[in-house]
C-alpha positions in Angstrom: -107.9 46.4 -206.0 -108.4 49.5 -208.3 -107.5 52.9 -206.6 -110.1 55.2 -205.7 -108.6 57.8 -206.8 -108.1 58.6 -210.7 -104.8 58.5 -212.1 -103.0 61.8 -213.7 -102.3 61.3 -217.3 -100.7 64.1 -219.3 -103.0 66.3 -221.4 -102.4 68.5 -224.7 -103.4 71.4 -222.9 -105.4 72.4 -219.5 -108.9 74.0 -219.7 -109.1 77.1 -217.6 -111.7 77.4 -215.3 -113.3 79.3 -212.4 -111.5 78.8 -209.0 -113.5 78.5 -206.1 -112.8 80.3 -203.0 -110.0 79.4 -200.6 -112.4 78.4 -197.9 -114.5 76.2 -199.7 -111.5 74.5 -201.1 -110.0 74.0 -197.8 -113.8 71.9 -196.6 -113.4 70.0 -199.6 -110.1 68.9 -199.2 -110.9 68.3 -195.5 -114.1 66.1 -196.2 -112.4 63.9 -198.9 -109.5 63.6 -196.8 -112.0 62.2 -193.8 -113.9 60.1 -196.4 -110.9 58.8 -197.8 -109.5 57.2 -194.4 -112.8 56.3 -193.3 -112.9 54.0 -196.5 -109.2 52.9 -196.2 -110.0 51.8 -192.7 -113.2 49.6 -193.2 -111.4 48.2 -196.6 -108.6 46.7 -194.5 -110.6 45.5 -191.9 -113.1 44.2 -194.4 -110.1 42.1 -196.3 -109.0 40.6 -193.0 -112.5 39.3 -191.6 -112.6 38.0 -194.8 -109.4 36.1 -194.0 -109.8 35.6 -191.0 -113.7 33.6 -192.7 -111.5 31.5 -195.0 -109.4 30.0 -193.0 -111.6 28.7 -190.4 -113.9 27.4 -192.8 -110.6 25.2 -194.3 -110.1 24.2 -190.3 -113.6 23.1 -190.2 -113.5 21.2 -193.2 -109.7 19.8 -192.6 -111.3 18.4 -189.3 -114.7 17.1 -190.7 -112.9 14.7 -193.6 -110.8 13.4 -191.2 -113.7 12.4 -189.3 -115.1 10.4 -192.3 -114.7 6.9 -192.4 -113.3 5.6 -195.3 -115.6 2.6 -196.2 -119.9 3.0 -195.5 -121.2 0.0 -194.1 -125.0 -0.5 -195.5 -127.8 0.4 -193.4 -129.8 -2.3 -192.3 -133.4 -2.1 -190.8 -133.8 -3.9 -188.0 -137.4 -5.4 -187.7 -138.1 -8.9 -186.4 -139.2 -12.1 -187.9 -143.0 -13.2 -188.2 -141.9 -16.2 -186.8 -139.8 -14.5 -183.4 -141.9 -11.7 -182.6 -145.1 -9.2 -183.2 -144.7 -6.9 -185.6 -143.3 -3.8 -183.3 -139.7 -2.5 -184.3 -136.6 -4.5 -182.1 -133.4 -3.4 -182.0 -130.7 -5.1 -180.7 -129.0 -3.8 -177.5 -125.7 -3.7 -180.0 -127.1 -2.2 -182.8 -125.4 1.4 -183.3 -128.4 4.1 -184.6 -127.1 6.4 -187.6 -129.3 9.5 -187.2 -127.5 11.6 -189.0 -129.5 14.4 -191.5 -127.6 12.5 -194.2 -129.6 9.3 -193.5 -132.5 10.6 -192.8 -132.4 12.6 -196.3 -131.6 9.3 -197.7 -134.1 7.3 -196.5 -136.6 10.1 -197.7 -135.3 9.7 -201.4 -135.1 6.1 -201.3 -139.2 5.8 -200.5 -140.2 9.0 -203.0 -143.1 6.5 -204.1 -144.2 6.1 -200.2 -143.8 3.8 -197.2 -146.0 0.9 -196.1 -147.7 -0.3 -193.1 -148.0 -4.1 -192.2 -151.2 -5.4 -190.5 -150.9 -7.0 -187.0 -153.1 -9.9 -188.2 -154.0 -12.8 -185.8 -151.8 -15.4 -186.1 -154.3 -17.9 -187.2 -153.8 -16.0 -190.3 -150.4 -16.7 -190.7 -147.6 -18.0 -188.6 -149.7 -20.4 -186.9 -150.5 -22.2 -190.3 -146.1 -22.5 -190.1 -146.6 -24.0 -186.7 -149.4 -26.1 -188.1 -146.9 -27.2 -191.1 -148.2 -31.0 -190.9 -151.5 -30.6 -191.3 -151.3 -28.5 -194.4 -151.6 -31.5 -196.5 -153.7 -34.3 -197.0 -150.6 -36.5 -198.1 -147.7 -35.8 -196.5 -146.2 -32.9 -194.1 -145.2 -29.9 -195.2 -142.6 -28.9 -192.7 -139.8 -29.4 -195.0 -140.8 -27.4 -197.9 -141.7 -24.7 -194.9 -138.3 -24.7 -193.0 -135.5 -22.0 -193.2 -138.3 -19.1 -193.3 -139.7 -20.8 -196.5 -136.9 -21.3 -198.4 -136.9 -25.0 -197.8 -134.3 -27.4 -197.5 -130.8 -26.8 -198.0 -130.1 -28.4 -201.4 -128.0 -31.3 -202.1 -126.2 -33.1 -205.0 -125.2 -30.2 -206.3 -121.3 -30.5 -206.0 -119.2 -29.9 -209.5 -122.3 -28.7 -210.8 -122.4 -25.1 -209.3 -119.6 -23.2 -208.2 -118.9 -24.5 -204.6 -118.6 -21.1 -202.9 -122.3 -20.9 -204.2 -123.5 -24.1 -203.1 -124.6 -22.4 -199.6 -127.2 -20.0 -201.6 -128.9 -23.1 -203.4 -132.1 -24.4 -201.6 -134.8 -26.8 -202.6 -137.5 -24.1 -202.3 -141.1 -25.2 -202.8 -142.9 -22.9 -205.8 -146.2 -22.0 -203.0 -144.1 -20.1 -200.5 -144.0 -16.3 -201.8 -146.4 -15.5 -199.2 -143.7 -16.4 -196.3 -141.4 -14.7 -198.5 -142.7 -11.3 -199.1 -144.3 -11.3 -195.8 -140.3 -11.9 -194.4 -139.0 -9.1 -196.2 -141.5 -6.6 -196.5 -140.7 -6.3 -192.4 -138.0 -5.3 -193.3 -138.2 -3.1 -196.3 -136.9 0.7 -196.1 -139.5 1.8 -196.3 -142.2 0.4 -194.1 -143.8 2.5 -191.3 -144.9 1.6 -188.5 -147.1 4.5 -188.6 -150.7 4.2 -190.6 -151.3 7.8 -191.0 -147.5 8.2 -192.9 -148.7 5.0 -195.1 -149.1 4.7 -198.4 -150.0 0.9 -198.7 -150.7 -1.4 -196.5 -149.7 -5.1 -196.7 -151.6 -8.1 -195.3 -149.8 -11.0 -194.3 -152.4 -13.2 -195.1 -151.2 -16.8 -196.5 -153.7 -17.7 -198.5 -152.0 -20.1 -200.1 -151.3 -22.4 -197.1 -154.7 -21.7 -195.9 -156.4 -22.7 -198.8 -154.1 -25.6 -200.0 -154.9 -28.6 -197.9 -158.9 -27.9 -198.6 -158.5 -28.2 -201.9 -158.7 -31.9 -202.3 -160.9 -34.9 -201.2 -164.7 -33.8 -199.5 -163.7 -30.7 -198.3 -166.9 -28.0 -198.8 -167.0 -25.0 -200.4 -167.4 -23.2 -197.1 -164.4 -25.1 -195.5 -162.5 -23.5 -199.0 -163.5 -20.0 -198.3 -163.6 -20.2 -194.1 -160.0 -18.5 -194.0 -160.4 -15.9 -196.7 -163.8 -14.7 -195.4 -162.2 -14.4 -191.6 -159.6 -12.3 -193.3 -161.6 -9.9 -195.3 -164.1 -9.6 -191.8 -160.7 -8.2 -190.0 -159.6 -6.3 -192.5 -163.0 -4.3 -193.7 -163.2 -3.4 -190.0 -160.0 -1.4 -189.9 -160.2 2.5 -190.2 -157.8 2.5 -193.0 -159.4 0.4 -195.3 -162.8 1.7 -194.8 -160.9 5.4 -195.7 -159.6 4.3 -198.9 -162.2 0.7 -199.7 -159.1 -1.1 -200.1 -157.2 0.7 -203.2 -154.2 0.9 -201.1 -154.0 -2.5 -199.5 -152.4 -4.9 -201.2 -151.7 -9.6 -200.4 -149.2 -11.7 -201.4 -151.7 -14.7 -202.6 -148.8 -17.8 -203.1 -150.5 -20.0 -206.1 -152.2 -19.5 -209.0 -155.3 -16.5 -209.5 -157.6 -19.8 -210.3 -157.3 -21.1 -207.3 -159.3 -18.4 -205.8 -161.5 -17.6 -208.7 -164.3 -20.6 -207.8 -167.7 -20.0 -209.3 -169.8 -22.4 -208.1 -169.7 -24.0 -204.9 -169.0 -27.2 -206.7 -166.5 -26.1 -209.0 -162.1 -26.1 -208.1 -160.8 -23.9 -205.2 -161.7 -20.9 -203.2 -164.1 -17.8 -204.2 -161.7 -15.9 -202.4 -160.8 -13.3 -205.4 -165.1 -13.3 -205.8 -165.7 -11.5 -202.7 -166.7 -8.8 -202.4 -163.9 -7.3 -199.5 -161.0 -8.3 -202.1 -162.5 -6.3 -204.7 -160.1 -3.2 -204.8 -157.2 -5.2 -203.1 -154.3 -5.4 -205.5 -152.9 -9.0 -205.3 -149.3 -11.0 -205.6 -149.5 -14.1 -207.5 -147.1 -16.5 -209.4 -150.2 -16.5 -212.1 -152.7 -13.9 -212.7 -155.3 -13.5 -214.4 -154.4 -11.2 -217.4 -157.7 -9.4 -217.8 -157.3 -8.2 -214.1 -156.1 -5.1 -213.4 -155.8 -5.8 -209.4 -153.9 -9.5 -210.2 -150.1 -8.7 -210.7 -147.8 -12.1 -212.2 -144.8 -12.5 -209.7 -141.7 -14.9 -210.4 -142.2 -18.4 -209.1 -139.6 -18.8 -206.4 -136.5 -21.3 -207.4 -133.7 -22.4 -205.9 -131.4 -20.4 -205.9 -131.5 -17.9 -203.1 -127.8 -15.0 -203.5 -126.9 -14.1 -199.9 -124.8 -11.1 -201.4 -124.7 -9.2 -204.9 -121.3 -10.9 -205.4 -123.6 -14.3 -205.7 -125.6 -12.8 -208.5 -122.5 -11.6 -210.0 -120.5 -14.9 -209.7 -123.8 -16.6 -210.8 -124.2 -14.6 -213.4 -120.5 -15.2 -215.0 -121.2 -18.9 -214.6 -123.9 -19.0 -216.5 -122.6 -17.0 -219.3 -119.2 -19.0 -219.6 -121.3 -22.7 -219.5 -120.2 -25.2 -222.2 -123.6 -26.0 -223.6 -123.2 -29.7 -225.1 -127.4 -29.5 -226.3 -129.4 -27.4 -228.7 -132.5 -27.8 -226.3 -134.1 -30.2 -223.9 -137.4 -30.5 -222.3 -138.0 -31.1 -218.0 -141.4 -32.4 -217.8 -144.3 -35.5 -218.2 -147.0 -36.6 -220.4 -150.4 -35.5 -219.5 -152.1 -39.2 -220.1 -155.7 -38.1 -219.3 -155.8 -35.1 -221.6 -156.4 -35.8 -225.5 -154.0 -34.7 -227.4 -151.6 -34.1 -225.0 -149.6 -31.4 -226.5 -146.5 -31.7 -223.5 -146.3 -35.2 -224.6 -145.7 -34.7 -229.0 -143.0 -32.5 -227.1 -141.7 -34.9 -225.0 -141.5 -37.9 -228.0 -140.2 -35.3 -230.6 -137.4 -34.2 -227.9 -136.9 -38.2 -227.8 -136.6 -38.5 -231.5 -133.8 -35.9 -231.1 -131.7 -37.5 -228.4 -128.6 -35.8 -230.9 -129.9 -32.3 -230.2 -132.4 -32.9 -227.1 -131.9 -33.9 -223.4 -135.2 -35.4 -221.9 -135.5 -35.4 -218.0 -139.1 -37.5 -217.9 -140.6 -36.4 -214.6 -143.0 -39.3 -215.0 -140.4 -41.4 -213.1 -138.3 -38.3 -211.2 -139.3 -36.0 -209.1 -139.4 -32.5 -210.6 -142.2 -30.1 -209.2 -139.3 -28.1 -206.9 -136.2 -28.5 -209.0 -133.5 -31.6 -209.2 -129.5 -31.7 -209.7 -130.9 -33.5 -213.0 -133.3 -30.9 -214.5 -130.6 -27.8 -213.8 -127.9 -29.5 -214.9 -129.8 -30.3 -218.1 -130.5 -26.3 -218.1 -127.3 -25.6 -217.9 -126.3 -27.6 -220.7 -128.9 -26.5 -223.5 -128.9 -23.2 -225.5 -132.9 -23.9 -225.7 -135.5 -25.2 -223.2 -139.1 -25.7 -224.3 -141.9 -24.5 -222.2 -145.1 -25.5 -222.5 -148.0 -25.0 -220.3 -148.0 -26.7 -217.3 -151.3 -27.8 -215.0 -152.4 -24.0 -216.2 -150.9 -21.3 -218.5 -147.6 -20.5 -216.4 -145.1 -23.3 -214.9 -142.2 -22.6 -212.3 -139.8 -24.3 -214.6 -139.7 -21.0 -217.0 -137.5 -19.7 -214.2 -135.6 -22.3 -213.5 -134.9 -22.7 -217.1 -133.2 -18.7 -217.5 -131.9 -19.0 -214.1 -129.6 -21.4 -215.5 -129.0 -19.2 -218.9 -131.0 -21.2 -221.4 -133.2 -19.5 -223.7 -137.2 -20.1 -223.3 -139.2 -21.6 -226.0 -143.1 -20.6 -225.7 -145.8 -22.2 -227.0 -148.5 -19.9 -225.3 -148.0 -16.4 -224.8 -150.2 -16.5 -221.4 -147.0 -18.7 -220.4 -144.8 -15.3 -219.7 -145.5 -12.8 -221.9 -148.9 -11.7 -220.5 -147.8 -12.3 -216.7 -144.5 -10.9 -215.4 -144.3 -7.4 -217.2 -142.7 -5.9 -214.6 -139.4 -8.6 -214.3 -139.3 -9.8 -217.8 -137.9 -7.3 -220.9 -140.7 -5.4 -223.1 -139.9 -7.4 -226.5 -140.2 -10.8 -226.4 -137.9 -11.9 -229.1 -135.2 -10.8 -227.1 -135.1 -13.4 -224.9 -137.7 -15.9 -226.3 -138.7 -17.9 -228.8 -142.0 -18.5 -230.0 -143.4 -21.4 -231.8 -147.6 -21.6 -231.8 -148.2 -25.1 -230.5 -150.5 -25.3 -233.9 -147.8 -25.0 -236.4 -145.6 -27.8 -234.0 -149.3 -29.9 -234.0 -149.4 -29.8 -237.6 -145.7 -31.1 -238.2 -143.2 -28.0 -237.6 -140.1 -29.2 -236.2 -138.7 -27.1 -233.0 -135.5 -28.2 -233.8 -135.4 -26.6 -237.4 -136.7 -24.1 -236.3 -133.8 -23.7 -233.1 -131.3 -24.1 -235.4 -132.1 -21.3 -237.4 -131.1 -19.1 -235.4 -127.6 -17.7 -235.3 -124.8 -18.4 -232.8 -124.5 -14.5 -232.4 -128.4 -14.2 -232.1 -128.6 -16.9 -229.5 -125.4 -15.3 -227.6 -127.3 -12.0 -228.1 -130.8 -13.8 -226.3 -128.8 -15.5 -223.5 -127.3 -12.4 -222.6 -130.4 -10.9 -222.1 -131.6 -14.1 -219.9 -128.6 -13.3 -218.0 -129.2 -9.8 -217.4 -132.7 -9.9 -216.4 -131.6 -13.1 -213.5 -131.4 -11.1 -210.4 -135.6 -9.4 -211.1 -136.9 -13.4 -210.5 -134.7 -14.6 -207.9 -135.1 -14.0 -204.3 -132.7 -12.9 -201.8 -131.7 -14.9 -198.5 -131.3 -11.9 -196.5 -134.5 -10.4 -195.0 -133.2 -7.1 -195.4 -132.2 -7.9 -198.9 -128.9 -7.5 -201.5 -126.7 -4.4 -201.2 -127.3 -2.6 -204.2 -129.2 -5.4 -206.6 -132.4 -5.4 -206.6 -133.8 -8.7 -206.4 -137.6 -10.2 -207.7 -139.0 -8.3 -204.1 -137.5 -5.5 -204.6 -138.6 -4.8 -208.3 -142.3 -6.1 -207.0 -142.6 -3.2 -203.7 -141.3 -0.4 -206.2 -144.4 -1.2 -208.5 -147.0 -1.7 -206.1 -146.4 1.7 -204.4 -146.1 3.2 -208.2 -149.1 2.0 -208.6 -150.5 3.4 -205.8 -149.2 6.4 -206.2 -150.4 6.9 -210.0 -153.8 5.6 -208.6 -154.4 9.0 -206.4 -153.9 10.8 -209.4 -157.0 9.0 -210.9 -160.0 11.1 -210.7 -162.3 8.1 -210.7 -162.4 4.9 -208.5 -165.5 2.7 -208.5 
């Protein structure tokens, strides 16, 4: 440290001045004397608190790291199945609590957009309609397509066609079961709450889907269409909640198409669930919307393949990427005898008339509606699979087709490009191609056109497929994948965005 005290340097000559008198001299010199120990004495004992600081904050910290662990487990949230319990939290006896400020912080950040609340619902609402699997249809049962928490059966056929470490994640998952899905996971999303007044949406596990799906054909009535749906909305309108907000921040997982629930007339297709008057504000889940709706939201169809760990996506992923591809396209589907025209089956006799360059699997004579060994490993092998509409605009097989790394061709742009906006990428020529089903009417070969196209421009599309894989498949753990974030995942983070830019909205009719 610098001295106090000046230091004497030689001068070229000393100014004379007035001396003071002895006395005052001798207080001076006493005073500064005083002063000057005083100082010395709180200096030292100011340098060694401030040693004595230092090193116990290095104790502290020495002891602290080696209190860390080296590896963090992830956190898992413990909340029970809609199939095992009610929807209060359970924790296992076992299960070791982390409540730790870090966490906590954590867990904070992770739901900046806000948490959500699940409705209690009656079970006749939803997991008795799984109980009542076999009279879900007017055909067959349903109990298969229902099992393993709605992922199906456990597919088979598929050995030395996928990896077989990844044969475990591979199910034969019917394309109606979101609702089961969502309802599943959302129990055990971060951020739920089991507290309305911290919510910012709430969920309702309604499965409409199932409810709806067996009145749907034969003599059923109109009213025995819309019984379920109308039950529903009486419960729900009667909560505090959504009379506060009139439904803007509730929001259904609805597991078919919007036009299923968008009847008319009482003697027209389907339920008038969407119609009344209760769903109005309700924001709604469905593997087809309605494009001109704001409160209808396009989710992936679910396929087949279900990753129990991001490793799976990651090891999928590679797969994919590395396939010998022995076809320039291929087309999974059948003829639509009863409609004129029939533009799935010009596709289906020009991909015939191609046999070099195109793989048919004819689902006239195979079943096809909830994947096959045959149609993925005819994905697998094509750069190209053609995708025209199916009963309406959208058809589950578009994800099939880029799960397996081929390249979608489009002949409507309500097929994907008006639907999934929050799972697909922004331009749709980079993972697309589109042909109007006009130009192939009038005599436009798809093949011409497929082989236009470069082998670095079809690498560039594929890769693009690839990356976008893990946003439209859904994860076999309830609590979800470590750090990917899987179709769910991407679908929670924009419904409570939404919501969340929706109370910045000034009006709301």
């Amino acid at each position: 440290m610098l001295s106090n005290t000046r230091p004497s340097s030689p001068e070229p000559y000393i100014r004379k001045t007035k001396s003071p008198p002895d006395d005052v001299l001798s207080r001076k010199s006493s005073l500064n004397s005083l002063s000057s120990l005083l100082a010395n004495s709180y200096l030292n004992q100011y340098r060694a608190w401030l040693l004595l600081f230092i090193l116990s904050i290095q104790i502290i910290l020495l002891f602290a790291l080696r209190s860390i662990p080296l590896t963090f487990p992830p956190r898992r949230h413990h909340f029970p199945s809609p199939y095992t319990a009610h929807h209060h939290i359970y924790i296992p006896a076992n299960t070791v609590i982390n409540i730790s400020p870090t966490t906590a912080t954590t867990d904070e950040d992770e739901c900046v957009s806000g948490k959500v609340f699940v409705y209690d619902l009656p079970s006749k609402f939803n997991t008795e309609l799984i109980r009542n699997c076999d009279e879900l249809n007017p055909w067959s049962s349903r109990c298969n397509a229902l099992a393993n928490d709605g992922f199906g059966q456990k597919a088979t056929g598929l050995s030395g066609l996928v990896p077989e470490s990844l044969a475990p994640a591979w199910y034969w998952t019917d394309q109606f079961v979101s609702e089961i899905i969502f309802h599943n996971r959302i129990l055990r999303h971060k951020c739920r709450t089991t507290e309305p007044n911290n919510a910012t949406a709430f969920y309702i596990p309604f499965y409409a889907g199932l409810a709806v799906g067996k009145f749907l054909w034969h003599n059923y009535t109109a009213k025995d269409r819309d019984r379920h749906c109308e039950m529903m909305l009486t419960w729900v309108q009667d909560q505090p909640y959504y009379q506060k907000s009139n439904g803007w921040n509730h929001f259904i997982t609805m597991g078919r198409i919007s036009w299923d629930f968008r009847r008319s007339k009482d003697e027209d297709w389907g339920s008038s669930c969407i119609y009344m008057p209760g769903m109005r504000n309700i924001t709604r889940l469905l593997i087809e919307r309605n494009p001109w709706d704001y409160f209808d939201v396009g989710v992936p169809y679910p396929t087949g393949f279900h990753p129990r760990s991001d490793g799976d996506v990651l090891q999928w992923q590679e797969f994919v990427r590395t396939r010998n591809r022995t076809k320039l396209f291929c087309f999974a589907g059948a003829k639509r005898s009863g409609i004129k025209n029939d533009f799935r089956g010009l596709l289906l006799s020009h991909c015939q008339n191609e046999s070099d360059s195109c793989r048919v699997v004819d689902c006239a004579s195979t079943r096809c509606s909830n994947g096959t060994s045959a149609i993925l490993e005819t994905f697998l092998n094509s750069d190209f699979c053609l995708q025209p509409r199916g009963d309406s605009f959208t058809r589950r097989s578009i994800f099939d087709c880029m799960l397996a790394g081929s390249i979608p061709v489009l002949f409507w742009k309500r097929t994907a490009y008006y639907q999934y906006y929050w799972f697909l990428p922004g331009e749709p020529e980079s993972y697309s191609v589109f042909i109007h089903r006009n130009e192939v009417k009038n005599g436009t070969s798809v093949r011409k056109v497929l082989e236009s196209y470069s082998k670095e421009e079809v690498r560039k599309m594929r890769e693009k497929v690839i990356d976008y894989i893990p946003k439209f498949v859904y994860a076999r753990p309830h609590e979800g994948l470590d750090s990917i974030k899987d179709a769910f995942d991407v679908a929670m983070e924009g419904v409570l965005r939404r919501f969340k830019e929706q109370e910045e909205w000034v009006y709301k009719w």
